[in-house]
C-alpha positions as CSV (number, residue, x, y, z in Angstrom):
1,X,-46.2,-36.0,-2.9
2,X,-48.3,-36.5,-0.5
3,X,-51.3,-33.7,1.1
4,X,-49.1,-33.9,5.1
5,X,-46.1,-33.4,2.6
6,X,-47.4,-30.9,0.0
7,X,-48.8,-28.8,3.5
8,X,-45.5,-29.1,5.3
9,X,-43.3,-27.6,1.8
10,X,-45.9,-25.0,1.7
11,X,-45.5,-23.9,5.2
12,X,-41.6,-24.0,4.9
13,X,-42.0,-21.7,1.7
14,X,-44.1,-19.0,3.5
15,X,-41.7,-19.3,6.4
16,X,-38.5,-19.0,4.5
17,X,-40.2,-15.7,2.2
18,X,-41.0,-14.4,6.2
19,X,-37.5,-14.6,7.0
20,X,-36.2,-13.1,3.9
21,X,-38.8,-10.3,3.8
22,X,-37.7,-9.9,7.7
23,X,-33.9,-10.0,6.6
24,X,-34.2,-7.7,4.0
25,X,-36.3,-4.7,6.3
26,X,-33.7,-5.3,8.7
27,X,-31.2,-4.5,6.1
28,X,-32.9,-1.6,4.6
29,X,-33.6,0.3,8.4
30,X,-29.7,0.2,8.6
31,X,-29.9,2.8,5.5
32,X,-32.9,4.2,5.3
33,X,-35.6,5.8,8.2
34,X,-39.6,6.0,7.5
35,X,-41.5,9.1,8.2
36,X,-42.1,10.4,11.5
37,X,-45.8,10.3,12.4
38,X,-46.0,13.9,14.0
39,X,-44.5,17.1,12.1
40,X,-40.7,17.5,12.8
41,X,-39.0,20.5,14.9
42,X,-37.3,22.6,13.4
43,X,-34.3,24.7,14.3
44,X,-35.0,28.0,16.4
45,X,-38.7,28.0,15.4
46,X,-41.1,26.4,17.7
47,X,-43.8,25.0,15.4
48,X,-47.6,26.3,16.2
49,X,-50.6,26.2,14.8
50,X,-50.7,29.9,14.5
51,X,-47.3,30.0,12.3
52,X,-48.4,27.2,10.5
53,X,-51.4,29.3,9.0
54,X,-49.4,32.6,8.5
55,X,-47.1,30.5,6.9
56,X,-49.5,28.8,4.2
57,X,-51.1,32.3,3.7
58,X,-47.6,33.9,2.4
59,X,-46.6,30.7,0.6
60,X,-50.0,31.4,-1.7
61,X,-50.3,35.0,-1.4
62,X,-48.6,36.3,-5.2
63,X,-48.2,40.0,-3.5
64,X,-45.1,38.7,-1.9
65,X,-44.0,39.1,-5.5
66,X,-42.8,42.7,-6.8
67,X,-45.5,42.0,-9.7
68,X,-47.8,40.4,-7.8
69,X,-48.1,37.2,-9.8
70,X,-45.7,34.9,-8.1
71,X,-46.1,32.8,-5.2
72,X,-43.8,29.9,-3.3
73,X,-46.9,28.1,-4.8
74,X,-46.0,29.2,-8.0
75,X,-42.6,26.8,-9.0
76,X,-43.6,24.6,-6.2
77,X,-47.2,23.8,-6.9
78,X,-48.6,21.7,-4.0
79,X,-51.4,19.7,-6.8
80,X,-48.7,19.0,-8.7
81,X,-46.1,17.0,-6.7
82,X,-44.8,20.2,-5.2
83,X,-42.5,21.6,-8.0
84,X,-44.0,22.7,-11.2
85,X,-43.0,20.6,-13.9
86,X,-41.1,22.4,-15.8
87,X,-37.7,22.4,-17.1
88,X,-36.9,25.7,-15.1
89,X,-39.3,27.7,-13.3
90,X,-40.8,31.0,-15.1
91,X,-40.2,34.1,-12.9
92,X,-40.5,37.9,-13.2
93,X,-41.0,39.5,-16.4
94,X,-41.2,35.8,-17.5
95,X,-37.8,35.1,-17.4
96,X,-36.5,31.2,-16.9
97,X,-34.8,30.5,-13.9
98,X,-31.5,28.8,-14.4
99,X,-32.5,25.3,-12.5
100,X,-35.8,22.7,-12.1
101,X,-37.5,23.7,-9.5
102,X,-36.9,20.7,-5.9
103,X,-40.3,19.7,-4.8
104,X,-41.1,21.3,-1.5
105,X,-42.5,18.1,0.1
106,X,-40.8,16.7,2.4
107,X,-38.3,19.2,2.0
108,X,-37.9,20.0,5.8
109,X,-35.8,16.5,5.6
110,X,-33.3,17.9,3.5
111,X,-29.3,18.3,4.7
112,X,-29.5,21.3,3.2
113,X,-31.8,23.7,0.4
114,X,-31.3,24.1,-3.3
115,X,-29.4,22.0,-5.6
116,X,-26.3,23.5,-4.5
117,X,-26.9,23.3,-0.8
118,X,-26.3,27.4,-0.6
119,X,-29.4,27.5,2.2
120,X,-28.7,25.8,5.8
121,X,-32.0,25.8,6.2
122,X,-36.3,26.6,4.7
123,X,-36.4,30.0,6.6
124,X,-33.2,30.9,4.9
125,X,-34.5,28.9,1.7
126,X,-37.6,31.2,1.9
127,X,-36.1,34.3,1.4
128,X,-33.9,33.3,-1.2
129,X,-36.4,33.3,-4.1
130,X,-38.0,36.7,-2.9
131,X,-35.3,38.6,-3.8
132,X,-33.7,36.8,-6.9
133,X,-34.4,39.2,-10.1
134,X,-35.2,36.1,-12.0
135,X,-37.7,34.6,-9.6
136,X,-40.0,37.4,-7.3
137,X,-37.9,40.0,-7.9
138,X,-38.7,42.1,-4.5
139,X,-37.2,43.3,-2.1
140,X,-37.4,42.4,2.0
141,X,-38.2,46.2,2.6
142,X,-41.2,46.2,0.2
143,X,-42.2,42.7,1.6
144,X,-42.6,44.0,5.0
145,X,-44.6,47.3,3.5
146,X,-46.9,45.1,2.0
147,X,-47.4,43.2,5.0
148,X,-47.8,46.0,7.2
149,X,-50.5,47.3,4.6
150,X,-52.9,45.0,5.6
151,X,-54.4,44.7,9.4
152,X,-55.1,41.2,9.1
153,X,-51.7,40.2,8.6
154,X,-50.4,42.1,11.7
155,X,-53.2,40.1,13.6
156,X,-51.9,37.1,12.1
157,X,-48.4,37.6,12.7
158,X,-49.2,38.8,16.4
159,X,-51.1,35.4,16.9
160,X,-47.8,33.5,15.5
161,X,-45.0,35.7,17.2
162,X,-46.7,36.3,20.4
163,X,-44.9,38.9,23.1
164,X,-42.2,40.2,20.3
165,X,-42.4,44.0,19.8
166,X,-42.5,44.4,16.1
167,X,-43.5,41.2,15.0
168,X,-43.6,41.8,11.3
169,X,-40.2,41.0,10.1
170,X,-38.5,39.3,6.9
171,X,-36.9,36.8,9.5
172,X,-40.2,35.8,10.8
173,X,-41.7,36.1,7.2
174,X,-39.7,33.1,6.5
175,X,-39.5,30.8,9.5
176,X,-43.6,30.9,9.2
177,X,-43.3,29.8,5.2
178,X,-40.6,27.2,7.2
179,X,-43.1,26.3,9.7
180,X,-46.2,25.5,7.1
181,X,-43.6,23.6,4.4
182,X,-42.8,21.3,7.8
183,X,-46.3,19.6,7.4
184,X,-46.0,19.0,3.8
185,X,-45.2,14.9,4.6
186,X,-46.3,12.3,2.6
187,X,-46.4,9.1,4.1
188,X,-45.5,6.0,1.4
189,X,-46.1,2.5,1.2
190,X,-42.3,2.2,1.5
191,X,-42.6,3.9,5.1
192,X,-45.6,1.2,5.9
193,X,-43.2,-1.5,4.9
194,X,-40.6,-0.2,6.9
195,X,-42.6,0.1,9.9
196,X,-43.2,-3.8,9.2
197,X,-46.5,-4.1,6.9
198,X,-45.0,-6.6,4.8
199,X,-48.4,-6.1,2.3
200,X,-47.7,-2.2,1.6
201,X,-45.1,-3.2,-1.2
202,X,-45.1,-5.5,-4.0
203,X,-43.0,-8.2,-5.2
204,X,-41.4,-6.1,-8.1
205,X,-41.3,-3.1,-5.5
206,X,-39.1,-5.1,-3.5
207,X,-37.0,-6.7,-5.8
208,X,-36.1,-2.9,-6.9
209,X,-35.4,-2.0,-2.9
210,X,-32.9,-5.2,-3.2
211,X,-31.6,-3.3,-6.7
212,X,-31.3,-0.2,-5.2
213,X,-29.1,-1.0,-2.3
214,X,-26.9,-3.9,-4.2
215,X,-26.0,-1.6,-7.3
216,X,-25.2,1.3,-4.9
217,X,-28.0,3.6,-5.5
218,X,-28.3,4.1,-1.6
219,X,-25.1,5.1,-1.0
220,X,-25.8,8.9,-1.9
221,X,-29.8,8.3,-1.3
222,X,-30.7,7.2,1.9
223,X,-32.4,8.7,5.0
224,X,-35.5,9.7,5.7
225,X,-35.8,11.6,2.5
226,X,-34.3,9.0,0.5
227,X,-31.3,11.4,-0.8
228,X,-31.7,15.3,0.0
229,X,-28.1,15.1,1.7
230,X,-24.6,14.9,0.9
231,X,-23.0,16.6,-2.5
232,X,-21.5,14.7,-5.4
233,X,-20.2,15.2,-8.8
234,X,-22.7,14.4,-11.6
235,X,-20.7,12.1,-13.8
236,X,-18.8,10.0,-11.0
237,X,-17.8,7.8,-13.2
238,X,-18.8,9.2,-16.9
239,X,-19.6,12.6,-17.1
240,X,-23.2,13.0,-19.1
241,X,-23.3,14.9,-22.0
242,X,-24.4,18.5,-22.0
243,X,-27.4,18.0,-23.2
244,X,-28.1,16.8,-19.9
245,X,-25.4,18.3,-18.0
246,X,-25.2,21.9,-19.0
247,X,-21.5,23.0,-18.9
248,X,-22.1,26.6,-17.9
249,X,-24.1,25.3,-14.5
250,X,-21.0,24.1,-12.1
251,X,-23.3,23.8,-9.0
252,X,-22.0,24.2,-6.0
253,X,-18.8,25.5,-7.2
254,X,-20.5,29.2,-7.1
255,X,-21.2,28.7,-3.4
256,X,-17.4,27.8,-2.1
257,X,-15.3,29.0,-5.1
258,X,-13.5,25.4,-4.5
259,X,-12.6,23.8,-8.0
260,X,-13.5,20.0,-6.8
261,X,-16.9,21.7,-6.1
262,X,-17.1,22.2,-10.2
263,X,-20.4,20.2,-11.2
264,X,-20.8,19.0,-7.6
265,X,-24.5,19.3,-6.3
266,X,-26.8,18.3,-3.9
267,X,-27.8,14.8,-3.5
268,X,-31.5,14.2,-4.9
269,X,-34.2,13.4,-2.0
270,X,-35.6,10.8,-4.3
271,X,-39.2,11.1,-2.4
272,X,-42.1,11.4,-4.8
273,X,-39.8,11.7,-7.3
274,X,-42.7,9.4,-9.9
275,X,-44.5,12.8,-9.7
276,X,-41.8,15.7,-10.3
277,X,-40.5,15.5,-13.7
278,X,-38.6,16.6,-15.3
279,X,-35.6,14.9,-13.7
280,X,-32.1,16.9,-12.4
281,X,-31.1,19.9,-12.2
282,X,-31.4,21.0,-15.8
283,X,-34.6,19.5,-16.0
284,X,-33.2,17.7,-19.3
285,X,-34.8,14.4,-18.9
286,X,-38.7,13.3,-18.9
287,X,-38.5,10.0,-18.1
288,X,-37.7,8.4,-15.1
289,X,-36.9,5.3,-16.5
290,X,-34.2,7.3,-18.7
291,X,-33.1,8.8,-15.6
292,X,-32.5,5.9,-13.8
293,X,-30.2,4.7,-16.3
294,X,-28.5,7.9,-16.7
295,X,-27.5,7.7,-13.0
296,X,-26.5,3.8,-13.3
297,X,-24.2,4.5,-15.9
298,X,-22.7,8.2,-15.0
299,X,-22.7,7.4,-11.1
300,X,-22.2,3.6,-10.9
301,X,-20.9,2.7,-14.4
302,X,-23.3,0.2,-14.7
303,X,-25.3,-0.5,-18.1
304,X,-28.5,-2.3,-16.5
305,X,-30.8,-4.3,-18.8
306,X,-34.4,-3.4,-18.7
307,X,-35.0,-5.7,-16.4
308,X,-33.7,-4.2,-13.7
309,X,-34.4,-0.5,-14.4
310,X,-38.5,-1.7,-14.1
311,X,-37.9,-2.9,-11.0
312,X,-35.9,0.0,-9.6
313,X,-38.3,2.3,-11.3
314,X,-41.1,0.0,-9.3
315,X,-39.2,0.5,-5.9
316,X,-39.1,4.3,-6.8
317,X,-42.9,4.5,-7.3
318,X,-43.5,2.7,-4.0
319,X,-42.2,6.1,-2.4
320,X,-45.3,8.4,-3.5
321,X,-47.2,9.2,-0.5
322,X,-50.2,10.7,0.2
323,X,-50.5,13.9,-0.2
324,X,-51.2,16.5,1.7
325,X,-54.9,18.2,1.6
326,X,-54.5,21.6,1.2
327,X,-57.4,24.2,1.1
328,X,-56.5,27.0,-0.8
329,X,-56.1,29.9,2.1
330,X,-58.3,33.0,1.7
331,X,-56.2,36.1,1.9
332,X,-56.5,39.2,3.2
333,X,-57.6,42.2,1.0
334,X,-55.3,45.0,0.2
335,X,-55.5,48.6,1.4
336,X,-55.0,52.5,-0.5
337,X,-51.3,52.3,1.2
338,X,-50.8,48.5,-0.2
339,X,-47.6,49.0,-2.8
340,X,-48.7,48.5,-5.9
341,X,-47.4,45.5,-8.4
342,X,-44.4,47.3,-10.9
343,X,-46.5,45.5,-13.9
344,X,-43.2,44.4,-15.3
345,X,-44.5,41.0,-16.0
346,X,-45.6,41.1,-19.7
347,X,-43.2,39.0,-22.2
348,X,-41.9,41.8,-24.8
């Protein structure tokens, strides 16, 4: 061949990769939506900067815990992917919680909160793990007594909740813990791709995209949060075995009492998701690879060859973002009329 020849097959070959790199964007933005570039509203809680810092300030204060040891921060550790890597999170009196902790990041993207979708929303979200015996085990009453406790926490929650009367509420407690978690975004290469930087994602990356949406993987993950919406059975197609799928945990059947809700949950937001194992609700599985065949075969009933599950696994890593920078918040100091922790937090 020729070099006018050799030149022109070259040129054809970049153009046709273009158009299939082009085709396959175009394909993908039907399913999935990038990041937004500023920090998404929220519902009935104007986000300011004021709320934002209250907000970070209670998610790491442990005092919002009846012992005083636990934080948000605690199960959803913002160094560490936001969740804490553990099978189930360790609570009060160092009990184990009955699920894996969600990562909190990017969780404002989420249809709904908690593997079983039983919060609308991360104010409600927030006060759920407050009062659960097995988590912070306190009570909204003693919450707000702490609070009050301490001057520079009125100040701060006058700053956030200008003009209201008695600004130190539970409610408020929680939309400013909603407010700060709104920020927690982590921009991905997949998002760069998807805003057209056809050099943010490899080859193998984007063969497992092409995976991901031909096998079916998409149809319960997709969005902005890839997953975090939508509620289906774990074992579509072939129900796991307990060891990964614990038979006394039916999901969200204890939320609507409904029997096709029996081992229904909560559609995975799929973000990060190289940085949060342990993997599913029961926190059963290590490794993501394993997972990824786990859902192939119970939701798709496909045995993929390792192949394939490298490249998905490859598409899935393409969706760690940056991180937030977080600076650890200094807190204010308690008072003589500060309620005291219950000390109920040594293991017997």
């Amino acid at each position: 061949m020729n070099t006018k020849l050799m030149l022109t097959s070259i040129l054809f070959a970049s153009i046709s990769q273009v158009a299939l790199a082009d085709e396959l964007r175009d394909v993908a933005l039907e399913t999935f939506k990038p990041l937004p570039s500023t920090i998404p509203a929220v519902n009935d809680n104007p986000i300011t900067k004021e709320k934002v810092a209250l907000g970070k300030a209670l998610f790491f204060d442990p005092r919002m815990s009846a012992s005083g040891v636990f934080s948000c921060n605690s199960c959803h550790n913002l160094a560490t992917g936001g969740d804490d890597n553990l099978e189930t999170s360790i609570g009060h009196g160092w009990q184990k919680g009955p699920r894996n902790s969600p990562t909190a990041l990017n969780s404002v993207f989420n249809e709904a909160q908690f593997w079983d979708g039983r919060a609308a929303d991360l104010a409600e979200q927030a006060k759920g793990p407050v009062q659960a015996g097995v988590e912070m085990a306190n009570t909204p009453d003693n919450v707000i007594a702490t609070l009050k406790s301490m001057p520079q926490y009125v100040t701060w929650f006058e700053s956030a909740f200008k003009g209201e009367t008695d600004p130190v509420t539970f409610d408020n407690f929680a939309k400013a813990i909603e407010a700060f978690e709104a920020t927690l975004i982590t921009p991905a290469p997949f998002d760069a791709w998807l805003n057209g930087d056809d050099a943010a994602m490899s080859e193998i990356q984007l063969a497992g995209l092409e995976k991901f949406m031909d096998l079916g993987c998409s149809s319960c993950h997709s969005g902005i949060n890839v997953g975090g919406h939508g509620y289906y059975p774990f074992g579509l197609i072939e129900k796991p075995g307990a060891d990964v799928l614990p038979v006394g945990d039916k999901g969200r059947f204890s939320v609507t009492d409904t029997v096709d809700d029996e081992y229904v949950f909560r559609a995975s937001p799929l973000r990060n998701v190289s940085l949060t194992a342990p993997y599913f609700h029961s926190g059963k599985v290590w490794d993501l690879k394993v997972a990824v065949e786990i859902m192939a075969e119970s939701q798709l009933g496909e045995e993929i060859d390792e192949k394939t599950t490298t490249q998905l696994v490859a598409f899935l890593n393409s969706l760690t973002g940056t991180l937030p920078e977080v600076i650890y918040p200094v807190l204010p100091a308690e008072t003589s009329s500060t309620p005291r922790p219950n000390g109920e937090v040594l293991p017997k």
